[in-house]
C-alpha positions in Angstrom: -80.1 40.2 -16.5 -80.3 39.7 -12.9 -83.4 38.4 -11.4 -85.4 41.3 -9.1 -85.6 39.8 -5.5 -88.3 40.6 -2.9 -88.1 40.8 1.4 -91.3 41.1 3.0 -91.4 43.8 5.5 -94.1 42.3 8.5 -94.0 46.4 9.8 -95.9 47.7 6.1 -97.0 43.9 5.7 -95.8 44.4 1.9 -93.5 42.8 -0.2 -89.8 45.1 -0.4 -87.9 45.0 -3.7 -84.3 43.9 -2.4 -81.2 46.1 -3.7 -78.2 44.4 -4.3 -75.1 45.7 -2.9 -71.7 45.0 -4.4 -69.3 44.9 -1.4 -71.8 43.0 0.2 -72.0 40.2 -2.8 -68.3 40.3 -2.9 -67.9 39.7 0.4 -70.3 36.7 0.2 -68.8 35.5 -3.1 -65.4 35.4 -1.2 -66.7 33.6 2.0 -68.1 31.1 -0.5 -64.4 30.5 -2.2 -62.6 30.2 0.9 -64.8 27.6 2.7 -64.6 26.0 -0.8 -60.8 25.9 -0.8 -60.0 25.0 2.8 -62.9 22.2 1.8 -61.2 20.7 -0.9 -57.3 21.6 0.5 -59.0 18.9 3.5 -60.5 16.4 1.3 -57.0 16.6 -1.0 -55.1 16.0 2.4 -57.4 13.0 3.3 -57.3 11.3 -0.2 -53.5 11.5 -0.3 -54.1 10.0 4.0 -55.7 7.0 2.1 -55.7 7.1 -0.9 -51.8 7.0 -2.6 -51.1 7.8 -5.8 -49.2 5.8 -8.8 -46.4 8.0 -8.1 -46.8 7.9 -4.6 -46.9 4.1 -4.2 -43.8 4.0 -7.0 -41.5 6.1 -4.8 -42.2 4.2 -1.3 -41.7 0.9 -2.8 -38.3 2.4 -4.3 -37.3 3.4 -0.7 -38.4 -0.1 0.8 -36.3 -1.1 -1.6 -33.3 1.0 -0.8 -33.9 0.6 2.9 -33.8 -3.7 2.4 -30.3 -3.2 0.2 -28.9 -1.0 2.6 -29.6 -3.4 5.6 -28.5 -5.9 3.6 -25.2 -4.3 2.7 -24.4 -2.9 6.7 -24.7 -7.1 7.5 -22.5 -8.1 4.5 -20.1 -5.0 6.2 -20.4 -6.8 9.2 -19.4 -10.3 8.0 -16.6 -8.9 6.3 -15.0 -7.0 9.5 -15.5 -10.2 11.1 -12.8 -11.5 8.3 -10.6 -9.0 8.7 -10.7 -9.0 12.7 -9.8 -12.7 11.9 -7.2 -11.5 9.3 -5.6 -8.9 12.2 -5.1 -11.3 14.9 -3.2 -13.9 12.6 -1.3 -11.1 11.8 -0.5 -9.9 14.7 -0.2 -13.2 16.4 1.0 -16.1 13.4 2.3 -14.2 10.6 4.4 -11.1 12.3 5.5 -13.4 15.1 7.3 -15.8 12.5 9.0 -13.0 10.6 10.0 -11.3 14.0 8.4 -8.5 13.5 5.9 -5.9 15.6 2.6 -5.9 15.5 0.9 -3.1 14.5 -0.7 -1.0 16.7 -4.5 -0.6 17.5 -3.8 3.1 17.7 -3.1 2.9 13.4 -5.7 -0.4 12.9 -8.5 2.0 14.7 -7.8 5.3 13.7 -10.8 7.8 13.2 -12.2 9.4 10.3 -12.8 12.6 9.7 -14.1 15.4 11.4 -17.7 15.5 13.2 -19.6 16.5 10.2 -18.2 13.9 8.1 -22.4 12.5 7.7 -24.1 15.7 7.5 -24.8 15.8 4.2 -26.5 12.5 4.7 -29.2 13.5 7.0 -31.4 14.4 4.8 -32.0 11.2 2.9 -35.0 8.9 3.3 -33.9 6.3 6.0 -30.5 8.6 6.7 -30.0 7.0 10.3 -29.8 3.8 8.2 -28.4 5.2 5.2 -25.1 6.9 7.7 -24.9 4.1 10.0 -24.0 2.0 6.7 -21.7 4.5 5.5 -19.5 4.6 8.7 -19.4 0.9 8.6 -17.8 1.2 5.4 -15.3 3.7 6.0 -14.5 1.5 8.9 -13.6 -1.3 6.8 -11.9 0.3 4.0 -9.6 1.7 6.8 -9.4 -2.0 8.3 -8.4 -3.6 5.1 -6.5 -0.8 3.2 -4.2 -1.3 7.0 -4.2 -4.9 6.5 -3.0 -4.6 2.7 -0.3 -2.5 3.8 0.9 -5.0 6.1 0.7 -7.6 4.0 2.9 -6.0 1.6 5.3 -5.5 4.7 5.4 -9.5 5.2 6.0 -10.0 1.9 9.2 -8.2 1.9 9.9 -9.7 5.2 9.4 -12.8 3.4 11.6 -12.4 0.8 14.2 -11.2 3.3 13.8 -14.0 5.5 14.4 -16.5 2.5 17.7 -14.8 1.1 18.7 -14.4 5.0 18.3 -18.4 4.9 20.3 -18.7 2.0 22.8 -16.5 3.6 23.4 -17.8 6.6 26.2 -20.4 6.6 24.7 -23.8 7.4 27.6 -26.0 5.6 30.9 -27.6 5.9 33.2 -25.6 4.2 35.3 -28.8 2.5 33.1 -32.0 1.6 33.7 -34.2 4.7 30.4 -37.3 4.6 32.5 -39.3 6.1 33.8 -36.6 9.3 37.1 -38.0 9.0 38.3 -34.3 7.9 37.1 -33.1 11.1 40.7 -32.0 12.9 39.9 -29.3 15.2 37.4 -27.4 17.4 36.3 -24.4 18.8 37.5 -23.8 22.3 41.3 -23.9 24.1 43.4 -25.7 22.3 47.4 -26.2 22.8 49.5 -24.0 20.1 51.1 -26.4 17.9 54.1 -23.7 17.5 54.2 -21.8 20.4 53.1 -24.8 22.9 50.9 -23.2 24.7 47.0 -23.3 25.8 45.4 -20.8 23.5 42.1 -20.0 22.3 41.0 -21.5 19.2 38.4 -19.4 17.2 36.9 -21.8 14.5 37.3 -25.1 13.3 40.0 -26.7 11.3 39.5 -29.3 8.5 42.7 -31.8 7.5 43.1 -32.1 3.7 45.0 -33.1 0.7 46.4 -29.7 -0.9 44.0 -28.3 -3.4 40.6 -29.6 -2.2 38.0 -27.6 -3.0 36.9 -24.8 -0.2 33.2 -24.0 -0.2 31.2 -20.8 0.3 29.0 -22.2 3.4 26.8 -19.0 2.2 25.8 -17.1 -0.4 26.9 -13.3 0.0 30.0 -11.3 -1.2 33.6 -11.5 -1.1 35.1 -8.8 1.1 38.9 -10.2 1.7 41.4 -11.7 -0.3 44.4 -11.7 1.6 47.9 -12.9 1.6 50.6 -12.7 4.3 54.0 -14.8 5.8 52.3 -15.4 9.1 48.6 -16.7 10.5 46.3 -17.3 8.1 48.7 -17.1 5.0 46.3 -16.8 2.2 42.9 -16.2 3.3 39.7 -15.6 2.4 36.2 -13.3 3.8 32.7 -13.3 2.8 30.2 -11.2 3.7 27.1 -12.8 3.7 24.7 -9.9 4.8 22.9 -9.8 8.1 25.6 -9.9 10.4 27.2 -12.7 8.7 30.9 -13.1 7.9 33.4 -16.5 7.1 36.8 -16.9 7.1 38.6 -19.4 5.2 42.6 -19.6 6.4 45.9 -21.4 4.6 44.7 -21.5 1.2 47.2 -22.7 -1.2 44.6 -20.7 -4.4 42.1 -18.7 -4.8 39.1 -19.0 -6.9 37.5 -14.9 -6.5 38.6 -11.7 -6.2 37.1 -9.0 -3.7 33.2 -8.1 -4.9 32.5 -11.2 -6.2 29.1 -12.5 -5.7 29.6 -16.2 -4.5 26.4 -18.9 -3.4 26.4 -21.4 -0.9 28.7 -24.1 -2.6 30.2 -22.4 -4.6 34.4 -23.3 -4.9 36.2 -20.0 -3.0 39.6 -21.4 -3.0 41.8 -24.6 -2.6 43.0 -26.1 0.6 46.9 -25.2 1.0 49.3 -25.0 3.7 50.2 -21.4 4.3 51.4 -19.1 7.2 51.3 -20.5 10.5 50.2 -24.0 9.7 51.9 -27.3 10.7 50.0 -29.3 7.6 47.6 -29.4 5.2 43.9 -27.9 6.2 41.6 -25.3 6.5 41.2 -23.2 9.1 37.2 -22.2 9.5 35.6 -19.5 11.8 32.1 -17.7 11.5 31.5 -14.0 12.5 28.4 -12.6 13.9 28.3 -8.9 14.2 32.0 -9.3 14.3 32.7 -11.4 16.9 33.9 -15.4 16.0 31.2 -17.7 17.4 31.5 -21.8 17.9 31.1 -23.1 13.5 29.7 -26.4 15.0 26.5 -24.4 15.0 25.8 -23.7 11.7 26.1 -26.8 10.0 22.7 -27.6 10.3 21.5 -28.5 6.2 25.1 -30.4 6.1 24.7 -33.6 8.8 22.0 -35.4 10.6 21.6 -35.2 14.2 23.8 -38.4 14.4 26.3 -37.2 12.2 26.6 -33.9 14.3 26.5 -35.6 17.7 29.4 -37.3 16.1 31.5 -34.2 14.4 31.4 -32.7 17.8 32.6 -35.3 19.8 35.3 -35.6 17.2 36.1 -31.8 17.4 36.1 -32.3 20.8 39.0 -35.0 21.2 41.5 -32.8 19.4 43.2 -31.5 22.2 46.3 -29.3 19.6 45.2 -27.2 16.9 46.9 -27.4 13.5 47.5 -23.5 13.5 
């Protein structure tokens, strides 16, 4: 039961029993609550100012922790361009230049990525200018070294190429002359030994007993395996690839047949005396993208520099061809 209250009235100088309204104790009653919640909503807000909870304290030492590993990582990034930068320029400058080949271009190293929204979805982590300038760094170099792999795998063909163009490229005597005293015959103009006349002669001829061995001076493929009355007689070609091609003239035997696969050294025929030939020899020339260039070049894994100075000058003193 509610307790009676009393109001003195100073007009009747009497006490006044009170009557209690009930809008007017709701109202009160409702004053009361919302002082009471915007009270405690203020000291929640200044607790949670000061004060942090387990939880709290748990989740910003996870994000110091993030934020230290992501710094850490956008440094290792860093270090690692500064590899690949390094990696680029040998590339470029070392690697591409001894294969012959171009460099790539910066427009394909530094390509961009993506479109302008690409990060977008990151802005709304904890520490997101961090967390996206990490990101890009990383996309950057993935691009960097997924372009470097790429060329890599490029100068590894190249490599391979380059070695089987070495082992291509005729760098021997065709007939086994140590001594040079086989040496007949160079490259230049010559007097016909038939016809008596100053003529051109396109190779190199080599004076030997009938049926010396005649060498492939590279590896590749035969092409030719021809026989006639005049010129060469019985004569050989090999392709050797990259521009490459040998002829081999006045066999006496052959040793292959057309698309056979030959290597440097290996025995192609037999020194003879046919067609238009006033004795035993070989006749010699190498091709270049079809046109006969000077032999004396390419005998470069055969003689020292003394024993070349010393085939040429023998070459040299020749003044008739043997064909």
């Amino acid at each position: 039961m509610v307790k009676a209250k009393y109001k003195f009235n100073p007009e009747t100088l009497s006490y006044v029993k009170v009557e209690h309204n009930f809008k007017a104790r709701l109202s009160r009653l409702l004053i009361l609550f919302s002082v009471s919640l915007v009270m405690s909503v203020i000291m929640v807000a200044v607790f949670l100012q000061f004060y942090e909870t387990p939880k709290t304290k748990t989740l910003k030492r996870e994000n110091q922790r993030l934020a230290t590993q992501y710094d850490l990582m956008f440094k290792n990034l860093e270090d690692v361009e500064k590899v690949l930068t390094d990696l680029q320029e040998r590339d470029d400058n070392l690697y591409r230049v001894i294969f012959e080949a171009d460099p790539i271009p910066n427009s394909i190293r530094k390509a961009g990525f993506g479109g302008i929204n690409k990060y977008a979805q990151l802005e709304s982590l904890d520490n997101s200018e961090l967390v996206i300038k990490t990101a890009r760094k990383l996309d950057i170099v993935s691009k960097q070294a997924y372009v470097q792999s790429k060329s890599y795998d490029e100068l590894v063909k190249l490599a391979m190429n380059k070695e089987k163009m070495l082992a291509s490229i005729p760098a021997v005597m065709p007939v086994s002359n140590k001594d040079l005293k086989r040496t007949a015959s160079g490259w230049g103009f010559r007097i016909d030994p038939v016809y008596k006349i100053r003529r051109f002669h396109y190779g190199m001829d080599f004076s030997a007993p009938i049926g010396t061995e005649v060498y492939s001076t590279g590896d590749g493929v035969i092409k030719e395996v021809k026989t006639s009355r005049s010129g060469f007689g019985r004569w050989i070609v090999v392709d050797h690839g990259f521009g490459y091609e040998t002829l081999y003239g006045h066999l006496n035997e052959f040793n292959v047949k057309v698309g056979d696969k030959v290597k440097r050294g290996s025995v192609i025929g037999y020194v003879g005396n046919a067609g238009k030939s006033t004795g035993p020899h070989l006749h010699y020339e190498v091709h270049k993208n079809g046109k006969p260039i000077n032999p004396q070049f390419y005998y470069f894994k055969d003689l020292t520099p003394e024993e070349y100075d010393r085939m040429i000058a023998l070459s040299a003193n020749t003044g008739q061809s043997m064909d």
